[in-house]
N, C-alpha and C positions, 0 to 999 in steps of 0.2 A: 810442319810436322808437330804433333801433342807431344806435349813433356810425358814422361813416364814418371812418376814416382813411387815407391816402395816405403812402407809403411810397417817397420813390429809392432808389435799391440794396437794391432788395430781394431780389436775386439772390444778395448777398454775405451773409459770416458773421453781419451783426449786423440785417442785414435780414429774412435768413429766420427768427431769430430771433425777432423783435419779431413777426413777422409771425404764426406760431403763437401767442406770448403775447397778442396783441390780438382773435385768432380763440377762445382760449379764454375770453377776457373780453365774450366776444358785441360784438364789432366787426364792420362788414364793412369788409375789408382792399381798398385795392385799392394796386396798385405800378408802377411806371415801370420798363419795362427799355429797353435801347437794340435796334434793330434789328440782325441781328446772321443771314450766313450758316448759324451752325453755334446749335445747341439750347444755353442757357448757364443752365437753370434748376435743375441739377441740385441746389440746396440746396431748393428747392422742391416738387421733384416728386412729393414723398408730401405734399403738399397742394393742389399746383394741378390742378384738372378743368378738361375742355372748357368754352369760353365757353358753352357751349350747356347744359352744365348746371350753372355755377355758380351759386351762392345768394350766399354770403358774402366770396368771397376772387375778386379779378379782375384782368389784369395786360392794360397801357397801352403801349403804345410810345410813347418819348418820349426825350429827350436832354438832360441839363443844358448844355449848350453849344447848346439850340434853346431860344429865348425863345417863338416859336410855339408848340411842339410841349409846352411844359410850362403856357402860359395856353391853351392846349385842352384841357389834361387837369384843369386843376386847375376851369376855368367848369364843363368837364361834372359834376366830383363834389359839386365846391362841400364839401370834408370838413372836416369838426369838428378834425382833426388830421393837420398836416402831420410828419412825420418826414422830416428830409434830411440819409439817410445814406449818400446815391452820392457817391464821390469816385475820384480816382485817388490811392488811398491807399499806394501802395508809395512811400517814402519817396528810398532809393536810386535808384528810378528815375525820381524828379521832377529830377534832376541833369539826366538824359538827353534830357526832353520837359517844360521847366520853363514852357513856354506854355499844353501841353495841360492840363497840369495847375491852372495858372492859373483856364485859364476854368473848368475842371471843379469844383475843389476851393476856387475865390474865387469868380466871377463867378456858379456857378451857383446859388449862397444868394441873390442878388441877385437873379436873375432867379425865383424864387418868389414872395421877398417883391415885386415889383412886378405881378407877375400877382395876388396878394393885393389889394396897393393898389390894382390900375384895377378889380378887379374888387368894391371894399368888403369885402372878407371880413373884417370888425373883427372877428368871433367867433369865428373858425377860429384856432386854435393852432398856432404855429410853434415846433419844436425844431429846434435846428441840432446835429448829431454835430461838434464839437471834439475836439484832440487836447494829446497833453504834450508834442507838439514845438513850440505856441506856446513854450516856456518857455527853450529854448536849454540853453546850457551854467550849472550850476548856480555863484553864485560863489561865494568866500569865505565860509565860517559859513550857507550855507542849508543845511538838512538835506533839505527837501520843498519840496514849491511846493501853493500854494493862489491861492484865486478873487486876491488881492490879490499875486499874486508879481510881479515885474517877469517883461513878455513880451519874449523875442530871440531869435527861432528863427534856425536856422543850417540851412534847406535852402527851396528851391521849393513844397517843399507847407508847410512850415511857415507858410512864406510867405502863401500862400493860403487855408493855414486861419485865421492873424491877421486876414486880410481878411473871412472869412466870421463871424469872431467878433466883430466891430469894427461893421460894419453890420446884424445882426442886433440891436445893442443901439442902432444908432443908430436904426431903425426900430421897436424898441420905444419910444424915446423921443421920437422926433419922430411920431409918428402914434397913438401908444397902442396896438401892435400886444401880444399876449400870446405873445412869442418871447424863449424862452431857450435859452441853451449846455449842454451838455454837458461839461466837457474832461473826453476819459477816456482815462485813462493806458492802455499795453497789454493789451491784452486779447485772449484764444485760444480757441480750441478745436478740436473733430475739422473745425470745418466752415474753420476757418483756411485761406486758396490757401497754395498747396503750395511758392511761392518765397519763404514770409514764414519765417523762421530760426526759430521755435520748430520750425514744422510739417515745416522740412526736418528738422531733428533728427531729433522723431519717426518719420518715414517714413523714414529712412537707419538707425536701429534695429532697425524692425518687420523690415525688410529681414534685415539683419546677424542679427537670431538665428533667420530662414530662411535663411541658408548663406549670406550677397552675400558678396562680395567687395569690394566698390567704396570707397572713401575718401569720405569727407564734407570736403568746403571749407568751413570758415567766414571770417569776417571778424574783426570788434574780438570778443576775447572777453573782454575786458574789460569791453563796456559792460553797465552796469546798468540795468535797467528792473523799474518796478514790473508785475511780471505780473497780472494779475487773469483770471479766467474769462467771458466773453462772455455765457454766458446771466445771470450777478449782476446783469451790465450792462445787459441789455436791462429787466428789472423797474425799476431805477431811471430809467433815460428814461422809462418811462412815467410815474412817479412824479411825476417834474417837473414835466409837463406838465398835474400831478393838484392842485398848490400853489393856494391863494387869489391869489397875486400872480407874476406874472412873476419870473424871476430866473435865474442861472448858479451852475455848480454844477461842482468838481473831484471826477470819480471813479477812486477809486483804490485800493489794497488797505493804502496806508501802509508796506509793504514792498519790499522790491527787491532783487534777485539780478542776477549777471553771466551773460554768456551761457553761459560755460565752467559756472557751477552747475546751469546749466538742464540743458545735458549729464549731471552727477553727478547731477542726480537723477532722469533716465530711465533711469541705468543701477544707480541703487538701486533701481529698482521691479522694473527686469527681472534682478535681482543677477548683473551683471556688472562686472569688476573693471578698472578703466583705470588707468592713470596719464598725468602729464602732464609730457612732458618738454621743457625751453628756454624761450625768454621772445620775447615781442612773434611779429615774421613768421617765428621760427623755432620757434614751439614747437607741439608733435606729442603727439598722446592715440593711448596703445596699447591694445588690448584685450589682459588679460593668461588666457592660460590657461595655467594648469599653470606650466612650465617656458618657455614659447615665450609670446614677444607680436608682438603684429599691428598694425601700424599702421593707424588707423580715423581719424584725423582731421589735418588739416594748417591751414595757415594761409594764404589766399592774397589778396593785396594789392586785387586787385578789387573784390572783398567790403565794401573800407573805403568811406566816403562821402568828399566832397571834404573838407565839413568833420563831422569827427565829433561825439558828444556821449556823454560816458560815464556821465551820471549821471539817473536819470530818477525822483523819488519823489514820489508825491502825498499829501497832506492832505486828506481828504475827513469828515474831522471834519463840518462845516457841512451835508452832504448827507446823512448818516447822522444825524445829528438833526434835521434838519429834513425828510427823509424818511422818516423812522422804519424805516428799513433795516439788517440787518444780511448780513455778506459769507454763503453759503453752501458757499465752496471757497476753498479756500487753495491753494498751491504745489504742494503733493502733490497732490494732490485732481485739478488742472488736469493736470498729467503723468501720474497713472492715466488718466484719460479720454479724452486723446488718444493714449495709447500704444495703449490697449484696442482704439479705432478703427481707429488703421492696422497692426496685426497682424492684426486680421481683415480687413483691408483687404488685407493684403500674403496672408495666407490663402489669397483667392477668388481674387488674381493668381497667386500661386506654388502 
């Protein structure tokens, strides 16, 4: 008989992912999206058919913030495997809506697993998507952070995902649930939303070597994150939830770049020449041609978080052998890919 598993956000970058990779491992998929005037499937739509002729992959309306609407979906499938990886994940904007994103990105782990518990699902498998802004600002003499780092997130959703990471192990432990974390450090790709700062990059390039014009804003470019690629990612959640025993696990690539390299090496791939001139809110990247340069990039205070975090590196040692994974894209690798994307992407527009 096919595993069943269920899928939040399955609409987003790591959802549509998982959701092809569980569909080629003969699963049948099914996903929670939210109701929603306007069609929001589009990571989906070279998989998802009419209800009427689906076989294997089927999508749910449902809400992480509706305790109803998620113990209706989960009694009807009764799945072998949960995945909950809906959140309101833009970090900066958890400042803005630090309630919504409470319930979404805290409360709504919780409202799974109790629809688990009234409904006995002792056998059904819980993953919870974690992130590496549990971890905060790095201090003195830490180089990375791992499963055992000290957690002190500094924003709303950090917040929330502490909470979602915290009762996911207390219901592993108080009821014998087989639910683990994920925390995984950043991760990208073509299917990235378009206000998250790699993918503005990208799509502000694809652009500019079709003729734009326009200025790209960024924020801290200074800050460091370990990048890693989204689909690496999606193989090892499933991984996880592949183990003899319960347990959490940091994913990450063990390296890390600032935002401002990320820029240098979009513009390595596509060989174009910038420099970077002045420091902190005043400093400005030109594109240099010939004799004349152009101003392409500024720095604008908005952009920054209330409170920032500049350093972000995981250790994923423990997940790498005890998954027996190794990474299939590195730095470069992630910025061919997605540059690839939105130049043919800016192609079909322009």
């Amino acid at each position: 008989m096919k595993k069943k598993a269920l899928i939040t956000g399955i609409t987003g970058q790591d959802g549509s992912y998982l959701a092809e990779f569980l569909l080629k491992k003969g699963y049948i998929v099914h996903g929670i999206k939210r109701k929603s005037s306007t069609f929001n499937t589009t990571r989906i739509d070279h998989i998802y058919k009419d209800f009427h002729e689906a076989r294997n992959f089927f999508l749910h309306y449902g809400d992480l913030t509706d305790s109803n609407s998620l113990f209706n979906v989960v009694n009807k499938i009764k799945p072998n495997e949960i995945y909950n990886l809906g959140a309101q994940s833009h970090v900066g904007h958890s400042f803005e809506i630090p309630e919504y994103t409470s319930e979404v990105s805290g409360l709504g782990s919780l409202r799974i697993l109790e629809a688990m518990r009234f409904l006995g699902l002792k056998k059904t498998k819980f993953y919870q998507a974690s992130t590496s802004e549990l971890f905060g600002e790095k201090k003195k003499g830490v180089n990375s952070f791992n499963e055992k780092s000290l957690m002190v997130p500094k924003s709303p959703y950090g917040v929330s995902k502490l909470y979602s990471y915290y009762i996911t192990k207390v219901y592993r432990e108080a009821y014998g649930f087989y639910a683990c974390n994920g925390i995984l450090f950043n991760h990208e790709s073509p299917r990235r939303g378009e206000t998250f700062v790699t993918r503005k990059i990208t799509i502000f390039f694809a652009k500019k070597i079709m003729g734009s014009k326009e200025i790209l804003y960024l924020g801290n470019l200074n800050a460091k994150r370990d990048w890693g690629h989204a689909k690496d990612y999606t193989e090892m959640q499933w991984k996880i939830l592949q183990q003899r025993k319960p347990d959490d696990y940091v994913i990450a690539t063990g390296k890390s770049a600032s935002v401002r390299e990320f820029v240098n090496e979009c513009c390595n791939y596509l060989n174009l020449k910038i420099i970077w001139v002045g420091r902190g809110i005043n400093e400005r990247a030109y594109l240099i041609k010939g004799k004349k340069r152009e101003l392409i990039i500024k720095v604008d205070k908005k952009y920054y978080r209330p409170l920032e975090i500049d350093f972000l590196r995981g250790d994923a040692r423990k997940a790498f052998k005890k998954l027996n994974y190794k990474l299939k894209n590195n730095l470069k690798d992630l910025v061919k890919d997605m540059m690839d994307s939105d130049i043919q992407i800016a192609k079909n527009k322009y």
